[in-house]
N, C-alpha and C positions, 0 to 999 in steps of 0.2 A: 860481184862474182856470183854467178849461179851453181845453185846448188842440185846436185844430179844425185836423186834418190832410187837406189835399185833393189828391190823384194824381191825374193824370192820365195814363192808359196808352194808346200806342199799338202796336198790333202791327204787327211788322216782319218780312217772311218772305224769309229770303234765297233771292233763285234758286235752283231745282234744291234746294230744303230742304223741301217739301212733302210730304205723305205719298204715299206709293207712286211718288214722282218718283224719279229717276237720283241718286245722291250727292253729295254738293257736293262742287266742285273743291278744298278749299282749308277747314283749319279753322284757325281761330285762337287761339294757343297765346302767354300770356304767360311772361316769367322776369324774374325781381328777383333782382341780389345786385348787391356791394360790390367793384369789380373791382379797387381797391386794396390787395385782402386775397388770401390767399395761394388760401383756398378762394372768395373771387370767381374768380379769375383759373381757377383747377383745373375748377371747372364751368361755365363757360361755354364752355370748348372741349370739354368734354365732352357739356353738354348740344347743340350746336352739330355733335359727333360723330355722334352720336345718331340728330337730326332727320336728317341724310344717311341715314345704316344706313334708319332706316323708311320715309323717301320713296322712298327707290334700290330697294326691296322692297315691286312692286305686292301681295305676297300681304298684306302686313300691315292694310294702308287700302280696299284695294281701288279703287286708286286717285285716293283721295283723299291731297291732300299734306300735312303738319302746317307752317303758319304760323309761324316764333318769331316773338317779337320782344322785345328785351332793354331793361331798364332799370337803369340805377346808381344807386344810391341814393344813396352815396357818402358813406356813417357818416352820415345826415342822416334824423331821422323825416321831418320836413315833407316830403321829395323824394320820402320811399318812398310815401306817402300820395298827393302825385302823378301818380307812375307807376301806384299802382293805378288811379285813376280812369282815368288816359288808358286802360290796358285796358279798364274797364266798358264804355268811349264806344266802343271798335271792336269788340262783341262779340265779346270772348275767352271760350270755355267754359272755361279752366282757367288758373291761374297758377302755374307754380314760380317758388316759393318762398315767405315771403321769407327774407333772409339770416339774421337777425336776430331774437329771441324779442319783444323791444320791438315789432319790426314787426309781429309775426304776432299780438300781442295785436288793437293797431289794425284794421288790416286785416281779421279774422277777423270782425272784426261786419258790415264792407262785404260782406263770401263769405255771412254768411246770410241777410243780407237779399236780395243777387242771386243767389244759388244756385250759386254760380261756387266749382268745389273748387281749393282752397291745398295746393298739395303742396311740403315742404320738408322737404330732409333735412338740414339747419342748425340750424336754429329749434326743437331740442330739450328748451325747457323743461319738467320734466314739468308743471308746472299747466296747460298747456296742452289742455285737459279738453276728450272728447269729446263728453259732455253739453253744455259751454258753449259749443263749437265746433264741431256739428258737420260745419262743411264746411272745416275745416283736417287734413290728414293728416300727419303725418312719416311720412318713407319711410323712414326711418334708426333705430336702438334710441336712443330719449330719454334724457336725464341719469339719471334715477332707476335705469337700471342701470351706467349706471360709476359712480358713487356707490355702487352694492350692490358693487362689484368693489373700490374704495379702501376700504368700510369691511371686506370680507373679508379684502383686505392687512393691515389694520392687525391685527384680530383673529389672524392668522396669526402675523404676527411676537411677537405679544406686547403691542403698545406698550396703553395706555388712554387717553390723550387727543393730541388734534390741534389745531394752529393751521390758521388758514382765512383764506387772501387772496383775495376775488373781487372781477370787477369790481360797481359798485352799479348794475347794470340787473335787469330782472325776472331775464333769463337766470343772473345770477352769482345772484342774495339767494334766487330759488329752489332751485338747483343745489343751493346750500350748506343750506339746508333740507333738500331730500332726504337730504342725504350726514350731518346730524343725527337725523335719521329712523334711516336704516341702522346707525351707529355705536349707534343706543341701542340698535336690537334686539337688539346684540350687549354692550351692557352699556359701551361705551364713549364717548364725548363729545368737545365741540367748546369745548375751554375760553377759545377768542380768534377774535372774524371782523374778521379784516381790510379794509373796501372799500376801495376805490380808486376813482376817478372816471372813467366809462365812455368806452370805447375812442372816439377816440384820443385824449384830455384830460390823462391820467397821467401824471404828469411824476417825474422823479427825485426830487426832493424829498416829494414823497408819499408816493413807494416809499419815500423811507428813513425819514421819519417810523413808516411802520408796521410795517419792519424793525426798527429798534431799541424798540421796546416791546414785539416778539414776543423778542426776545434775552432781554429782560430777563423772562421767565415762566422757567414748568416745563419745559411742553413743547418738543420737540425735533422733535420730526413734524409737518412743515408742508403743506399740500395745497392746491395753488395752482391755483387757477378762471377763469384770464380770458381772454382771446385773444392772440394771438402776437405783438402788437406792447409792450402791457402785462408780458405773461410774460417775451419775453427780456429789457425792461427790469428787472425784478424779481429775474431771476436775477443781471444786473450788478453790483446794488448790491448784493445778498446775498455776492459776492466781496468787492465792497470791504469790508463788513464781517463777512469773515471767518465768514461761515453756510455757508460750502459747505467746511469744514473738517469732522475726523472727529467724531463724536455727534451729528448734522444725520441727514435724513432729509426729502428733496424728493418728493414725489408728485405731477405736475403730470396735468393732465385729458388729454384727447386731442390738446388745440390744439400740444401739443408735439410729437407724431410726426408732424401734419401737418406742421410746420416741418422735423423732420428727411425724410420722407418727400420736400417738393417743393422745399428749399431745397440745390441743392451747388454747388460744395462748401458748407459754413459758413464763418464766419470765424474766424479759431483764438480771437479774442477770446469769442467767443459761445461754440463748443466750449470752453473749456476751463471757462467759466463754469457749465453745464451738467450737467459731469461728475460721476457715480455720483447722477444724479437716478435717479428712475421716473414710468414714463409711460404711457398706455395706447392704445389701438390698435383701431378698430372691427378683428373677426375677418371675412376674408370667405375661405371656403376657396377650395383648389387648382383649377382649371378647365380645359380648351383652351380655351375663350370669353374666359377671363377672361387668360390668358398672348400668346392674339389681339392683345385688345387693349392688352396692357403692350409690345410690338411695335411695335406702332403708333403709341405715345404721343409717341415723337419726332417724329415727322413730323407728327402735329397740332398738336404744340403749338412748332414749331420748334425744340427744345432747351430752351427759354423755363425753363421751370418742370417740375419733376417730378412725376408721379401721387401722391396719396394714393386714402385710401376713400371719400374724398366725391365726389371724382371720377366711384368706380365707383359711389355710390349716385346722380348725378346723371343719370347715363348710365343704369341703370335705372330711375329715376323717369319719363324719358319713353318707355322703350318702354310702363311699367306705363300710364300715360295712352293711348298709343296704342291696345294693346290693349284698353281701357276705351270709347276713343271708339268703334274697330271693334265692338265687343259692340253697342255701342247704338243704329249704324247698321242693323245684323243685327236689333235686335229691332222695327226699322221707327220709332226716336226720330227726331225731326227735334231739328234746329239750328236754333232759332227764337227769339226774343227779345221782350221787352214794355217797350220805355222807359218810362221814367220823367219827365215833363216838369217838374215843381214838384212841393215840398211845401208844405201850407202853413202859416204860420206862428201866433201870435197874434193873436186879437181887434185891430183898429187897427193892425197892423203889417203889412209885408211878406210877403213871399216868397220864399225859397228857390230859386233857379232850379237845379236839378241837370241843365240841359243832354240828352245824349242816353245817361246811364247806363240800364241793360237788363238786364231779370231774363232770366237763362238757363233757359226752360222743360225742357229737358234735363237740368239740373245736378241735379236727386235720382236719377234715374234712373244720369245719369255718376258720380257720389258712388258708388252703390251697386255698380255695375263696378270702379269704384278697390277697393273693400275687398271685395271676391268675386274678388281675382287670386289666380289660384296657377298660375306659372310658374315659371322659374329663369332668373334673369341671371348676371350679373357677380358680382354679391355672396353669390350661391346661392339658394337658395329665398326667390318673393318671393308673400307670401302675408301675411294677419294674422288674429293673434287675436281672438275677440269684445271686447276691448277694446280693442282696432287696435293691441296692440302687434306688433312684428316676431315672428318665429318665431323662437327661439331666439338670442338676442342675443347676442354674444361677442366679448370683446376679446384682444388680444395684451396680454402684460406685460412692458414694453420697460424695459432696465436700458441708461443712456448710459453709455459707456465711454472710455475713450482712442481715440480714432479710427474713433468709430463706438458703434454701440449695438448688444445681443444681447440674444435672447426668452428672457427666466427663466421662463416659464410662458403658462397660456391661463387664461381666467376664463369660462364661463360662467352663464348663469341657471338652467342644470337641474345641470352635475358640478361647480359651484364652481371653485376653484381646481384647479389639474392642471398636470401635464407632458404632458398626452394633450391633440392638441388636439379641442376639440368634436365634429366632425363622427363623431370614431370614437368616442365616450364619450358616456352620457348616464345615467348615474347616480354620483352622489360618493361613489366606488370608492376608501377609504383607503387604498390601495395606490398609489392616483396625487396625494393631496394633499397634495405639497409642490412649492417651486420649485428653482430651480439657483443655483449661486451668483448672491450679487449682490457688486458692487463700487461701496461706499458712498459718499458724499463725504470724500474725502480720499484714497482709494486704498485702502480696507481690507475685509477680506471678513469681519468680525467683525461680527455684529449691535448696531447701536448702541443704548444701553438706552432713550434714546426721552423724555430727559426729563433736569433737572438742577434743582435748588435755583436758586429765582429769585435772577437776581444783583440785587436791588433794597433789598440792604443789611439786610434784616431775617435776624434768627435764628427759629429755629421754637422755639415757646410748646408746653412738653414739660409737661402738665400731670401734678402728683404730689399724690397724697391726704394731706391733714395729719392723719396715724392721731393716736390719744391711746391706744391699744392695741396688742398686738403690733407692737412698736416694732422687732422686729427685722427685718422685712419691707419697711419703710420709714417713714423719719421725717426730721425737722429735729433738726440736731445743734444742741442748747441753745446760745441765744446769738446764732446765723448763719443764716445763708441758705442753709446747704450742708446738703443731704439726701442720704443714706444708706439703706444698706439690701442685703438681699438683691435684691429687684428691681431697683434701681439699678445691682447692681453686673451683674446679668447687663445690663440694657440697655447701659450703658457696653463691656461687651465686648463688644455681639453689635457696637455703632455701630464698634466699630476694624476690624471685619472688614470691612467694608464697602469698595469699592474709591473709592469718592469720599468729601470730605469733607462732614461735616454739620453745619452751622452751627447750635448750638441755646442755648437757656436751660431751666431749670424754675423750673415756677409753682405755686406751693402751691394746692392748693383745699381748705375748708372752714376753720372758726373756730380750731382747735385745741382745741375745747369737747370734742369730741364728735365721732365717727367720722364722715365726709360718705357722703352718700347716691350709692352709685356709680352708680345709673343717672342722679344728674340730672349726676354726671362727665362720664359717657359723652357726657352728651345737650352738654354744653360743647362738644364736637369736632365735632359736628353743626351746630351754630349758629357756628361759626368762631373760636370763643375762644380755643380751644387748638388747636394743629397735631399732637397726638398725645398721648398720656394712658400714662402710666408706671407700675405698679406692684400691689399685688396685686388686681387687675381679672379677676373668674370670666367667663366664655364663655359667655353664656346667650344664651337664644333674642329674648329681648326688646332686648338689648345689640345683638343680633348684626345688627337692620333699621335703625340709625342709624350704625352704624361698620364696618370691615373693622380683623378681628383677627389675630396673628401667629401663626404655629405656639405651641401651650401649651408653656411654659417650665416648667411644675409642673401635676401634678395634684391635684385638689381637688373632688372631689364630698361631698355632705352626710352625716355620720354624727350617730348618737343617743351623746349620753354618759349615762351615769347615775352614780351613788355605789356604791361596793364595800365590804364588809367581808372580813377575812379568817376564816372558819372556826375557832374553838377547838377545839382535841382534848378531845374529851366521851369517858364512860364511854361511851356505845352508839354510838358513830362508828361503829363496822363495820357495824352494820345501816344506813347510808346508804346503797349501793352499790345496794342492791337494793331496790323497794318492796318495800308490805307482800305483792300480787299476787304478788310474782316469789319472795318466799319461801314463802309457801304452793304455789306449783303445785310450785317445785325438792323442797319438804321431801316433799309428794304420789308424784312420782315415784320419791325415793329407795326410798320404803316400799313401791313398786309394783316396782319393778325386786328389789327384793330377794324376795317375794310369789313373782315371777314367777319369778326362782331356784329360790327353794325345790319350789316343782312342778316342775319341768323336774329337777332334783336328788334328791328326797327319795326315788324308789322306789330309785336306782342309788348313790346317796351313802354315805356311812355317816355324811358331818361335816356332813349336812342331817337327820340322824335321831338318835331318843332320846326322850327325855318332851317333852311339850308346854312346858313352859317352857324346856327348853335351846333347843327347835327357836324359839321366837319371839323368843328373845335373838338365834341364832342371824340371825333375817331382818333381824333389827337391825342388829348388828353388822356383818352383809354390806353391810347396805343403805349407810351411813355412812362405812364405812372405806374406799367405792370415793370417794369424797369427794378421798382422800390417796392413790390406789393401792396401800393400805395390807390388802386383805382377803389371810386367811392361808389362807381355804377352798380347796380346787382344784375345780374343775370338772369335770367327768366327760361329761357329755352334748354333743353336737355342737350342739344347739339353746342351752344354756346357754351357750356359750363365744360364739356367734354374738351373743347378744343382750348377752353382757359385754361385745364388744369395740364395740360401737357404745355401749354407753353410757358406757364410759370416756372413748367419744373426745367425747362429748356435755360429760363431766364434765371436760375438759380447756380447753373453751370456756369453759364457768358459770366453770372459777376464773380463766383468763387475764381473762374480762371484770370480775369482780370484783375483782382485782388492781388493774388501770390502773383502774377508777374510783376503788376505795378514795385509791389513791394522789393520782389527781387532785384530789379530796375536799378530801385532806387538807396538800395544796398550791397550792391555785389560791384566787384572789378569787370570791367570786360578787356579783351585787346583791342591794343593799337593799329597792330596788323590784321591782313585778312588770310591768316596763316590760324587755321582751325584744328591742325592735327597733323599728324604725320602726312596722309593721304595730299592735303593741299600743298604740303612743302613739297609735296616728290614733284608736286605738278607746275609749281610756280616755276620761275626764273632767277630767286633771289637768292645770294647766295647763306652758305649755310654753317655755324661754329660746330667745331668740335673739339676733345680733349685730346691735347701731346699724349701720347703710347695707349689711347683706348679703342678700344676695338670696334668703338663707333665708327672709324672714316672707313674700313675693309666692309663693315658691314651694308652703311651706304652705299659703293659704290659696287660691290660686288652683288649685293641682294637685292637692292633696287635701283641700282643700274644710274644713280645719279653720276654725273661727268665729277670728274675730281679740281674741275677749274673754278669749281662753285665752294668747295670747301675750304674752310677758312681754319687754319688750327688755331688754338686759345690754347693760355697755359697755365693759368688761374682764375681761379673765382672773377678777380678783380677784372681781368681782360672780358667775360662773358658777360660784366655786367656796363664795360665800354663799350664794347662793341653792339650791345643791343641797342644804349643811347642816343650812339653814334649815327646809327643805322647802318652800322658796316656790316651786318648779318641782320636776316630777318628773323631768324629764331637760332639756338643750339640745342644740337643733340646731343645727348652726356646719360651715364648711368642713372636711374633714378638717386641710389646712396648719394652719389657726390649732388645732385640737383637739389636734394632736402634739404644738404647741411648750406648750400648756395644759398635756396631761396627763405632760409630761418634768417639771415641777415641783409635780405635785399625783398622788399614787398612790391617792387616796382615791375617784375615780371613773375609770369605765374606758367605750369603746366598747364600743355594744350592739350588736348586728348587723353587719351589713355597709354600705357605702356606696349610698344610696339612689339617687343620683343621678352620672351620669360625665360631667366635665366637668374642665375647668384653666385656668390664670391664663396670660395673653397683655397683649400691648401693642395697644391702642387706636390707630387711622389716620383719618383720614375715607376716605368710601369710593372704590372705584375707585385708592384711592394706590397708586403704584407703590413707595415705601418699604414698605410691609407685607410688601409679597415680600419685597422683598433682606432684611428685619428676619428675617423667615421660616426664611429659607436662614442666614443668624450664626446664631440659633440652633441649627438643625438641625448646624451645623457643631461651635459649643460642647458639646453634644450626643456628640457621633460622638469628640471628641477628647479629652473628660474633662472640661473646664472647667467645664460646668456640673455636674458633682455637686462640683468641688473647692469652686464657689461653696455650692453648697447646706452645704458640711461644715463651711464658716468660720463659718456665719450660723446653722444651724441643727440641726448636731449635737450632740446632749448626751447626758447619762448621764440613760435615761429608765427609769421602774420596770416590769415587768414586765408588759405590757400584750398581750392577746389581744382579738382582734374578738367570741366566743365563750365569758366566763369562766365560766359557770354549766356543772357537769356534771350533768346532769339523772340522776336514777334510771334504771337500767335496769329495763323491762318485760318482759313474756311475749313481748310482739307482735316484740321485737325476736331470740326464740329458739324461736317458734311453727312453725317449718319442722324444726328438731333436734328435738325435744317429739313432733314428730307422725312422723318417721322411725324413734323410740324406740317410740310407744306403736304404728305398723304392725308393729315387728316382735316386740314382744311379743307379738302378736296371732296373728300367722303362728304364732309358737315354740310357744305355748301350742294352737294347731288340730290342729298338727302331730303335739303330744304324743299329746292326748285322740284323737286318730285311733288312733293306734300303741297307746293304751291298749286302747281299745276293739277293736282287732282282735286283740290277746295275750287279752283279759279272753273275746271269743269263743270261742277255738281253745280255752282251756286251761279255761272252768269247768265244773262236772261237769253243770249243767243245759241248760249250752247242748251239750256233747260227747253225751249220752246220750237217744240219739235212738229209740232200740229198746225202750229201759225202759217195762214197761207200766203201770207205777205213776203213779194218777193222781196223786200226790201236786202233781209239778215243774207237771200242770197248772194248778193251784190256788194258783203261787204266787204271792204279789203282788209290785204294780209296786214298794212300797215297800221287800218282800225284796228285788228284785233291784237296787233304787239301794242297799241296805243291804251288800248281798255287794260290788256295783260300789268302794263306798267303802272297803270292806276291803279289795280287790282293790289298790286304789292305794295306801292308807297301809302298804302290804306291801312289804317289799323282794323285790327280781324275781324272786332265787333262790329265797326261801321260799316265797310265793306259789307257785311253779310246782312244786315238790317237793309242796306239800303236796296240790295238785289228781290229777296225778300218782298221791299215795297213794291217795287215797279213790278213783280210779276203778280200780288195781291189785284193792286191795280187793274192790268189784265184781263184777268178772272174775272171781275166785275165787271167791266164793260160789255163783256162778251156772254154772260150771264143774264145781266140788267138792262140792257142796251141803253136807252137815255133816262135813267132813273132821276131825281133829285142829285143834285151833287151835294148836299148837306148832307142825304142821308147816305148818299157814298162815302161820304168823308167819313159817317161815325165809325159804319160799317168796317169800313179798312184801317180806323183806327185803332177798333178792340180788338183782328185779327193781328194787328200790329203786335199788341202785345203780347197775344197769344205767341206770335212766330217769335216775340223776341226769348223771352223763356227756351223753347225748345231750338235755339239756334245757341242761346250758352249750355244747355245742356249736350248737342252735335260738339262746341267747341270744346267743352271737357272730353269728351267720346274722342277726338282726336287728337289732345295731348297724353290721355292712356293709352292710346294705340303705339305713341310717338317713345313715349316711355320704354312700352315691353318692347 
């Protein structure tokens, strides 16, 4: 059916509201609240302040006066609904308030239909959305940030989950929303919400109904949502039953410091009820305006009641309007209005009479004045962001005390938590984020842990693996219900450490068939079947997004086993040491180094000279016996001793590494297979063991991508060490834990490589548990004090066979003695340049072809290149002295013929005899002259 709506508007122009007329006398200005309530009563003398301040000051209005006029609601929708209209009907361009988030929902659709803006600094719901509202304002910072400041608290201290008592109007169900919002950001939760029945309905029995079901939980951190009449009742009955004693932890919203802020004294019943709560505090900084008005507060308000913030946020709410109205009269708006007569209704039905309500042609205009302020009152800068929240939010953090309360800190939206308060701070400066003592409920300044084992009579379901394998780790003792083990026994010590008691059982999971698959364990704790999971459980990435794991008690990453033999001692065992490469280059060098001796030796030696076969025995036996340091030759040239002494030291390396492989050889296991490490297994084709429920066959096939047609499952020790025999698997992968206690009773197979993966066995939590810590910390403690290796040495020490990560000693190569090889063969090189230089410049000075320069005999010109390599070769296989005597004679000779021409040849003979000896003398004094030159 369509519905047919018919208005009838008429326009209504107030005197003096006309354009370009004079300004109207007099605007009119509505206020809603609940003067039965602490902040009724606080704002209306304040708003009531206010309106005086801005009339009494023609500069603000230009003398126009602001109109209140007040309505009570009086905890009643119906009433407030009423009083709005009655403002529509005497056109009010704006309303503070309403008190109330219930109210402000309602209400907010009457403001956008008549354009009439709702200013409340109460009615802080955040859903209170500026898209769906937009002619509703809070002047005040909304819930969604003291709920970012209690979920900060709680984060800070530690705690992880909260109980939650609000009242059930929109105000408390969404508060408490937000403050679940906030705590998730931060990885924490709302494990209980409490409502209660909206202000003033909540009666004691309510209250205690939802106190004692909150007793009987986990949590201990309770954060309390409602208003001050609900609250102090709340806090009463939490005395009587005993919640405001020590391990409690009270967070109440702001409504609390409004109570302490305008209620004094209190009543000691109430005070002592109260005591080591926390509370929070809109922040409004230090002022002269604002300490003006704390002066003054008496005498408005008679003594009556005492100031809070709402106060001061009321008191600014209407200068912030005033200023808004002034704006709009400055930009030539009028104050004008269009009734509304009927709506109309349905086909065949009635009519709606809506009397004389009136759209406020000004109100977009005055809307957009309200959110375009930026001045400074009472509360400090008053101004908003594009999503109309306040500029920088900020509460006090009030800790109740014995006779009074003190600020353990400041919270705001830009530096978090702090001891600085906001106005001097605007980034979260580690150096200021912490608070000051708090003094808790019960009188204690020790951080309460925040939480206890539900007293609702149940033990906590400790689940344990029912192994059929490595039984020493954890099992069922034949027979009984009582499980054992290594992991048992560490969980039982870490549980004694613990400062509270722990009520528990264990619960076996799986058949006893057959190992149980520990992720679908894990996944039990997740789905709430167990309250915590016992035993040897690896720490993996996949475990680790369904559960929170304890410090690792053992570690345990993946290693390769294979099968070992040990080495017989063979007739050619020594040639293992070295391949076949590394004894061809070593035996190469021998014969080169001795080569290289002998030239460097043979012209000055005498134990490098003689016939051609002594001399090649000779490079032999040099060359070999340096092998033992064993040669009996001496060395004689400075270049020869040069090139021995590095190659001895060369030869002292070849045998030390010889040695320790030999040895190694011929005392270590090696494998059977040519499976060296993980890296060969991935690449071979053979297939491969692993353990029933461990997290080795997902990690294979998903991490390194092996096919699952190669994996072979084993389901004890005894089947891993069949199948290696067998050959039905060429190695198994398995945690190191279980492969130790494997390979302590089987020597026949050993670790290949190293540990693939780092990782250790831990105890199972659901997530977010606050036992995982303290579990954490016994361990860490077992740990630090012995216990845990004494438990390891009960359970899992034994006489194991000689086992290396690395048992194959591989051949030594060239490659691995390629830098000694080449410092040997440079300096052969050098020694041998050296020589043939020194040769060649003796072979110059002394032979008679190259001395005999004057000789006119064509002969020497004619000689050839292969005479002179012919003389050259003589020259060297000559010992030094001879050589040089005999060049010497023939040119003596010479001299005399060419001298004497045909003299006596007796007397030539003496002649060139006594010259002989003359030249011999000074030809060993030239040969000294050239091993000191040879030297420096």
């Amino acid at each position: 059916m369509n519905l047919v709506w018919v208005v009838s508007i008429l326009i209504i122009c107030i005197p003096g509201s006309t354009e370009g007329a004079s300004r109207p006398a007099a605007v009119n200005v509505g206020a809603m609240c609940t003067v039965g309530t602490i902040n009724g009563r606080v704002s209306k003398i304040a708003i009531e302040a206010a309106v005086n301040d801005v009339n009494s000051d023609p500069t603000i209005l230009g003398g126009t006066k602001l109109s209140i006029t007040f309505h009570d609601s009086n905890f009643s929708g119906f009433l407030g609904i009423i009083g709005a209209l009655k403002f529509m009907e005497s056109d009010t361009v704006a309303i503070i308030g309403p008190q109330t988030a219930v109210m402000a929902h309602v209400l907010s659709h009457l403001a956008n239909e008549l354009h009439v803006p709702l200013l409340s600094f109460t009615a802080l719901d955040p859903t209170l959305s500026s898209l769906q509202y937009p002619y509703f304002v809070q002047t005040a910072p909304n819930d969604l940030f003291q709920m970012a400041a209690i979920a900060e608290m709680v984060s800070y201290f530690g705690w992880t989950e909260v109980a939650a008592i609000f009242t059930d109007d929109d105000s408390g169900r969404n508060g408490v929303a937000a403050l679940g919002d906030k705590l998730a950001e931060k990885r924490h939760k709302i494990c209980y919400k409490a409502a209660l029945p909206p202000e003033p309905k909540a009666t004691r029995d309510d209250v205690k109904n939802q106190l004692v079901m909150i007793r009987m939980m986990e949590s201990r951190v309770i954060v309390l949502h409602t208003f001050a009449k609900s609250g102090l009742v709340v806090f009463d009955v939490a005395q009587e039953l005993g919640m405001m004693e020590s391990g409690y932890v009270w967070i109440a919203t702001a409504w609390l410091s409004t109570v302490l802020d305008s209620t004094s004294p209190l009543s000691s019943k109430t005070a002592n009820s109260i005591q080591g709560a926390l509370t929070l505090r809109p922040h409004t900084p230090d002022s002269e305006r604002k300490r003006a008005f704390i002066s003054r507060w008496n005498k408005l308000s008679n003594g009556s009641i005492g100031l809070n913030p709402y106060g001061l946020y009321a008191y600014d709410t209407v200068w912030m309007l005033a200023h808004a109205i002034n704006l709009l009269l400055d930009q030539g708006g009028t104050i004008s209005f269009s009734n509304i007569t009927s709506l109309g209704g349905p086909k065949g039905g009635g009519t709606v009479n809506l009397g004389a309500l009136s759209i406020f042609h000004g109100g977009k205009q005055l809307l957009d004045n309200i959110l375009q302020t930026n001045t400074t009152g009472l509360t400090g800068p008053l101004a908003f962001h594009p999503d109309r929240s306040p500029l920088n939010p900020a509460y006090d953090l009030i800790n109740i005390i014995e006779n009074g309360y003190q600020r353990i800190g400041y919270w705001s939206n830009y530096s978090g938590i702090s001891v600085v308060p906001p106005e001097t701070s605007s980034n979260r400066s580690t150096l200021n984020q912490h608070l000051h003592t708090v003094v808790w409920p019960g009188g204690t300044t020790v951080k309460p842990r925040g939480w206890v084992f539900p007293n609702n009579g149940k033990q906590l379901r400790i689940g344990v693996p029912n192994r059929v394998s490595y039984r020493d780790f954890v099992s069922r003792r034949n027979g009984t219900d009582i499980v054992e083990g290594y992991c048992i026994d560490i969980f039982l010590a870490a549980i004694k450490l613990l400062p509270y008691a722990v009520p528990y059982e264990f619960v076996l999971f799986g058949d006893g068939l057959k190992n149980p698959s520990y992720y679908d364990f894990v996944k039990m704790i997740a789905s709430g079947k167990f309250d915590a999971a016992v035993g040897d459980i690896a720490i993996v990435t996949n475990r680790t997004k369904i559960a929170d794991f304890t410090q690792p008690y053992i570690e345990s990453g993946l290693v390769v086993v294979a099968p070992v033999r040990r080495l017989n001692s063979r007739a050619w065992a020594f040639l293992k040491p070295f391949s076949p490469l590394m004894w061809g280059v070593t035996a190469a060098f021998f014969l080169i180094i001795g080569l290289v001796m002998w030239i460097l030796e043979h012209r000055i030696n005498d134990e490098f000279r003689g016939p051609p076969r002594k001399q090649i025995v000779t490079i032999l036996w040099f060359s070999f016996s340096t092998m033992f340091f064993a040669h009996r030759e001496n060395t004689v040239s400075t270049l020869g001793r040069m090139v021995l002494i590095i190659w001895l030291f060369i030869v002292l390396i070849i045998n030390s590494s010889y040695t320790a492989s030999l040895t190694s050889m011929l005392t270590v296991q090696q494998l059977e297979s040519p499976i060296t490490g993980i890296d060969t297994l991935v690449t071979s084709t053979e297939p491969i063991g692993y353990q029933i429920g461990s997290f080795a066959q997902n990690y294979l096939v998903e991490e390194l991508n092996i096919p699952r047609s190669r994996l072979v499952p084993l389901g004890s020790p005894e089947a891993y060490a069949d199948a290696l025999k067998k050959r039905t698997v060429a190695a198994v992968v398995d945690e190191k834990a279980y492969i130790e206690l494997f390979l302590s009773e089987n020597c026949m197979f050993s670790i290949r490589g190293q540990e693939f993966t780092k990782s250790g066995w831990g105890f199972a939590f659901p997530r977010d548990s606050p036992l995982a810590i303290d579990m954490s910390t016994a361990i860490l403690t077992l740990s630090e004090n012995g216990d845990l290796q004494k438990i390891h040495d009960k359970w899992l020490s034994r006489k194991t066979c000689a086992q290396t990560s690395d048992l194959i000693s591989d051949q030594l190569q060239p490659q691995s003695f390629w830098g000694l090889y080449l410092i040997c063969g440079i300096a052969c090189l050098i020694a041998l340049f050296i020589h043939f230089l020194l040769a060649l410049r003796q072979f110059s000075r002394h032979s008679p072809e190259a001395e005999d320069q004057t000789e006119p005999s064509s002969h020497s010109r004619r000689t050839s290149r292969s005479a002179r390599l012919h003389t050259f070769l003589s020259f060297i296989d000559e010992k030094a002295d001879e050589s040089k005597n005999n060049n010497k004679t023939k040119r003596k000779r010479k001299e005399m013929m060419v001298s004497n021409g045909k003299e006596n040849c007796e007397n030539d003979s003496r002649n060139i005899s006594k010259r002989i000896q003359i030249n011999n003398s000074q030809e060993i004094h030239n040969n000294a002259d050239n091993d000191t030159w040879l030297t420096r």
